[in-house]
C-alpha positions, 0 to 999 in steps of 0.5 A: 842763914846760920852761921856754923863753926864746928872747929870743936869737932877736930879730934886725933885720928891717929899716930905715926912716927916720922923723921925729926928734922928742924927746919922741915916744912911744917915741923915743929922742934922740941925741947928735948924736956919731955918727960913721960907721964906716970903709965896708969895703964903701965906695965906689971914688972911681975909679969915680966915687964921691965920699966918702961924707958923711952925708945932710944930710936924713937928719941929724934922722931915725932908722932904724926896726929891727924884729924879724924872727924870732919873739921867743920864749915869755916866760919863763912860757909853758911849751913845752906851753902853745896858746892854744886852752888858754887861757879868753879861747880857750874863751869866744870858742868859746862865743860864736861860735855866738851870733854865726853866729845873727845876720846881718850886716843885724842888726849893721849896724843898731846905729849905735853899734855901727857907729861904734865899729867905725870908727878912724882914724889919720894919714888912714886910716880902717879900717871893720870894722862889716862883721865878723861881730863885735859889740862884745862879740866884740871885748872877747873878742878883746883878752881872747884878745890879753892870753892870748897875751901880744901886748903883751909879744911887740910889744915885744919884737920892738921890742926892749924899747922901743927901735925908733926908733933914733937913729945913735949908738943900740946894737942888738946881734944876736947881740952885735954892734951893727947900727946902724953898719952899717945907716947905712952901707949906707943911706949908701952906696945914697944915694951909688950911686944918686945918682952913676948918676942923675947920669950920674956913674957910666957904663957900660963904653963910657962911656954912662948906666945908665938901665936896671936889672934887678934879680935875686931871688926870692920877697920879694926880688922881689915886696915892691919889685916892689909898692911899684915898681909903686904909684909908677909912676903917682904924679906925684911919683915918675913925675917923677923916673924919666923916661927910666929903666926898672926891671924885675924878673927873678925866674922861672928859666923863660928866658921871664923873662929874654927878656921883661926883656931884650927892648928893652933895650941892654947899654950901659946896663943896670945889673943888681942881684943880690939874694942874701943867700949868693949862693947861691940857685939860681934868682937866681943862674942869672939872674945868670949869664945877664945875665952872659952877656948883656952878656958877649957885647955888651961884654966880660967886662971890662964886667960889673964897670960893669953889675952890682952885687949885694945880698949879704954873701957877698962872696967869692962876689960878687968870684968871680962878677966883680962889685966887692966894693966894689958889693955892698950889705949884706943879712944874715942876720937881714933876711927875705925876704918883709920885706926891702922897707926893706931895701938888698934895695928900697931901692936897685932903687927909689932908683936907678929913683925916687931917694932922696928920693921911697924916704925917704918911703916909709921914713917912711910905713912907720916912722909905721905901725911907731910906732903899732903899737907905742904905739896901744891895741888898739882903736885899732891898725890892724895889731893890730885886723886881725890879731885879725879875722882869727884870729876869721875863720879860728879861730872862723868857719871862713873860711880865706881872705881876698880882698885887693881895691884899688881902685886899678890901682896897687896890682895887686901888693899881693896877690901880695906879702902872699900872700907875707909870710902864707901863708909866715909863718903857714902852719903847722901846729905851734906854735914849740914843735913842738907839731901845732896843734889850730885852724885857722891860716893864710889862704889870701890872693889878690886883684885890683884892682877892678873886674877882680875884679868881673868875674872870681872875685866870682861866688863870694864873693857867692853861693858860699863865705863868703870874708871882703874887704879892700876898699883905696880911695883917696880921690885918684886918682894920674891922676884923668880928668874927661870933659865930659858924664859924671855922675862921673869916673873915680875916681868910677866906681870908687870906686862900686864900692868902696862898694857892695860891702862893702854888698851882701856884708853885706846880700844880697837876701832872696827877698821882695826879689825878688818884689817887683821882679816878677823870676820865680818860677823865678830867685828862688833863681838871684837870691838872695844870702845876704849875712852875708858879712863885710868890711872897708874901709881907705880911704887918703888919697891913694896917694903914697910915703908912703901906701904904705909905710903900706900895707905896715907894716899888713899886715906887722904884721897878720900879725904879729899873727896869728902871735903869737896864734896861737903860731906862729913867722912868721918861719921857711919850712921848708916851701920846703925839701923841694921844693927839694931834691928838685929838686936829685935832677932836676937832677942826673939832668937833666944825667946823661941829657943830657949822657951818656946815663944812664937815668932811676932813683930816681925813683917809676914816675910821676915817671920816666914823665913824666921820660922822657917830658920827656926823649925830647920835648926830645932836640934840645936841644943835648949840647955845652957851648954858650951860647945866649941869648933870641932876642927 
């Protein structure tokens, strides 16, 4: 059997700013003789920047550098070697039959059982006692954890220890050291996104940008479009983007670009271009169009005032019309779906919220990144979720999982961690290529409560066993107090958030039934079964801090299942084949349009319909022309 060692693919997911203190566990002081390297990507004093001096309130702090990729086998974990192979695996498959024989209203009534299902961490309480899981369940689980060597793999993606990286620390990618150039950027949005609030930085006829679009797609857009929306309503955070309106276009359908444009004026818009290469279809088909946009109102001349990129490839970024000197680094070694600390969220959400209110959201994500790493199993929020869910998903047979907050500023949550898991752990072969012979990956969606109540509950109550993530927060961002009403607000929603959980586990038994006198022929329609299983994270409060906490747990959750599961989360092969495939239409597409050219080389049933596109939409125009949104 081939021994594997792939520590050479451990690479920097992302930044995140966190409290220096000497002497925390795993932090690592600096000297204090950093000195930032020249800014190659610097600031143009006559735009109207001014030279960049580091942050006097980013002198004490230290940046958080993880691993985006997979850290690989260690060196005695053999190519052919699957979890399910292991005796922790085999024992947690004889013990799972004990516990579909116990219901949930049995477990729930083992007080100690119940309290030692309940951790806390910095105002965040985790309740999983709704789990179909016994103490002993968990005892087997962390076994299963030491079989897959999760310690060792959480380190290593912490790059052996060292993820709390002072300024003068060195972290090599591929032999180069990262930190320089993380400061540098993390410089530089702080003094661009200043410089545009202040008005300092003014468009082609010599108005503020009060206004930004940024362009992505897929983690680019959703990751910043969930922490955007979460702060839109937090009084800190409202405060400080009065006036100004943050938008993200994603989607290349032109309804998109019509809706991100409608009230907007060209004079005052800044747009950012997300694109790691500048290369991305859909991104930079947008770009163009905006392009055109303020083209059309200002002069080409003005897009260099009213778009700046997030990129490397700066060629491509200078060829596009935008100043290199705008462009934000964002490389090769920071994914997508885990790019929300990176200049990829950062400087959309400093330029709408300022740097000050997005550094909190750094820290509450970096508090959560140290202790992932330090906290015992039984104590790690992150890894304590991943384990439930590979028991949920491997053992039980529940492939999906309902994300479910009950607060309306956490509406994106879902659609965002649907993102980051079924794209990281949406596998079906281990790293080694090997075919898994488990279940693995969650199918994962969500709405915030009540909406959800009243739309799919349905199901996961009297239909398919669906394991729950219940999010409450304890303080409402805009709390309501009504004269007369038995509770706020808050209180009202919060009721629901309590009494779900409960009525998931415990059901309503028949004998319950008849003894409300309800009629024998709806006994069964009324009955639930209960023994369906979830889990409550109930937050303190929903400012920046907290939701930076919030992403970083479900972020290493995830994390965790892939390296149980042995599984690479940090790679995407199954986006490809579509979107090649795509590129066979386009070209086809513009073959039939532009000159003519029958449809071939398509299956009968794509050509069918592709003709019938065709023929349905022959008045669009066959010359070469320009014709934006009409909104």
């Amino acid at each position: 059997m081939i021994e594997l060692d792939l520590s050479e693919l451990t690479c920097v997911e992302a930044v995140r700013i966190s409290g220096f203190h000497p002497g925390d566990p795993g932090s690592i002081p600096g000297n204090g003789n950093f000195s930032p390297p020249s800014d190659s990507f610097g600031p143009n004093p006559s735009r109207g920047f001014k030279e960049i001096n580091r942050p006097k309130s980013l002198e004490k702090h230290q940046i958080r550098i993880a691993q985006r990729r997979y850290p690989g086998p260690l060196r005695h974990m053999t190519s052919s070697a699957l979890i399910c192979e292991t005796e922790p695996w085999k024992d947690l498959k004889v013990h799972v039959d004990d516990i579909k024989k116990t219901h949930l209203r049995e477990l729930m009534s083992d007080t100690k059982r119940c309290q030692s299902m309940m951790v806390e961490f910095d105002g965040i309480l985790l309740d999983y006692s709704r789990q179909c899981a016994t103490l002993d369940t968990l005892n087997k689980l962390k076994n299963l954890a030491e079989a897959a060597h999760l310690k060792e793999k959480i380190n290593r993606m912490f790059n052996g220890e060292r993820h709390f990286a002072p300024k003068d620390s060195v972290i090599n990618n591929d032999g180069k050291n990262v930190v320089p150039d993380v400061w540098q950027v993390l410089d530089k949005i702080k003094d661009f996104s200043e410089t545009v609030r202040s008005g300092a930085w003014v468009g082609a006829t010599g108005k503020p940008l009060k206004d930004v679009i940024a362009i992505g797609i897929g983690g680019s857009f959703l990751g910043p479009l969930f922490v955007h929306t979460a702060l839109q309503t937090d009084t800190e955070a409202a405060e400080f983007a009065k006036g100004r309106q943050l938008r993200f276009l994603a989607n290349v359908d032109p309804i998109d670009v019509a809706r991100n444009i409608t009230g907007l004026n060209p004079e005052t818009t800044l747009v950012v271009v997300v694109s790691k290469t500048f290369t991305t279809a859909e991104t930079m088909l947008n770009a163009r169009t905006l392009r055109e946009w303020i083209s059309a109102a200002l002069g080409p001349q003005a897009v260099a005032k009213h778009m700046v990129a997030v990129s490397t490839n700066l060629t491509l970024v200078e060829k596009f019309g935008i100043d290199p000197n705008n462009a934000f680094a964002f490389w090769d070694w920071v994914g997508g779906r885990y790019s929300v600390c990176s200049a990829v969220g950062v400087l959309p959400l400093s330029l709408q919220y300022g740097f000050a209110v997005v550094e909190k959201f750094l820290k509450g994500a970096s508090s959560i990144d140290q202790h992932f790493h330090s906290a015992p199993f039984e104590k790690n929020l992150p890894v304590l979720l991943g384990l439930l869910s590979v028991w949920n998903v491997s053992f039980l047979g529940y492939p999906a999982r309902a994300i479910l907050p009950y607060s309306q500023a956490l509406e994106k949550l879902a659609p965002h961690i649907q993102q980051v898991s079924m794209e990281s752990n949406g596998k079906g072969v281990s790293i080694d290529g090997v075919p898994l012979p488990y279940e693995a990956g969650e199918i994962d969606f969500g709405e915030p409560g009540t909406n959800g109540q009243h739309s799919f509950y349905q199901l996961i109550h009297q239909g398919r066993v669906i394991p729950c993530d219940f999010i409450g927060v304890v303080k409402s961002q805009q709390p309501v107090y009504l004269k007369g009403e038995l509770v706020s607000n808050h209180d009202e929603l919060m009721s629901n958030f309590f009494a779900q959980p409960d009525a998931l586990a415990y059901g309503k038994t028949p004998e319950q039934l008849l003894k409300e006198n309800v009629p024998e022929h709806l006994i069964t329609h009324k009955t639930f079964s209960g023994n369906r299983p979830s889990l409550s994270i109930l937050l303190p409060s929903l400012n920046a801090y907290n939701v930076g906490q919030l992403l970083a747990i479900y972020e290493h959750r995830v994390a965790v299942e892939g390296f149980v599961w042995g599984i690479n989360s940090f790679d995407q092969w199954g986006v490809e084949l579509g979107k090649s495939l795509a590129t066979q239409v386009r070209k086809q597409l513009h073959a039939s349009r532009k000159k003519g050219e029958a449809v071939e080389g398509f299956n009968f049933s794509t050509t069918s319909v592709l003709k019938r596109y065709l023929e349905a939409s022959a008045d669009v125009p066959k010359e070469d022309c320009t014709i934006l949104p009409k909104m």
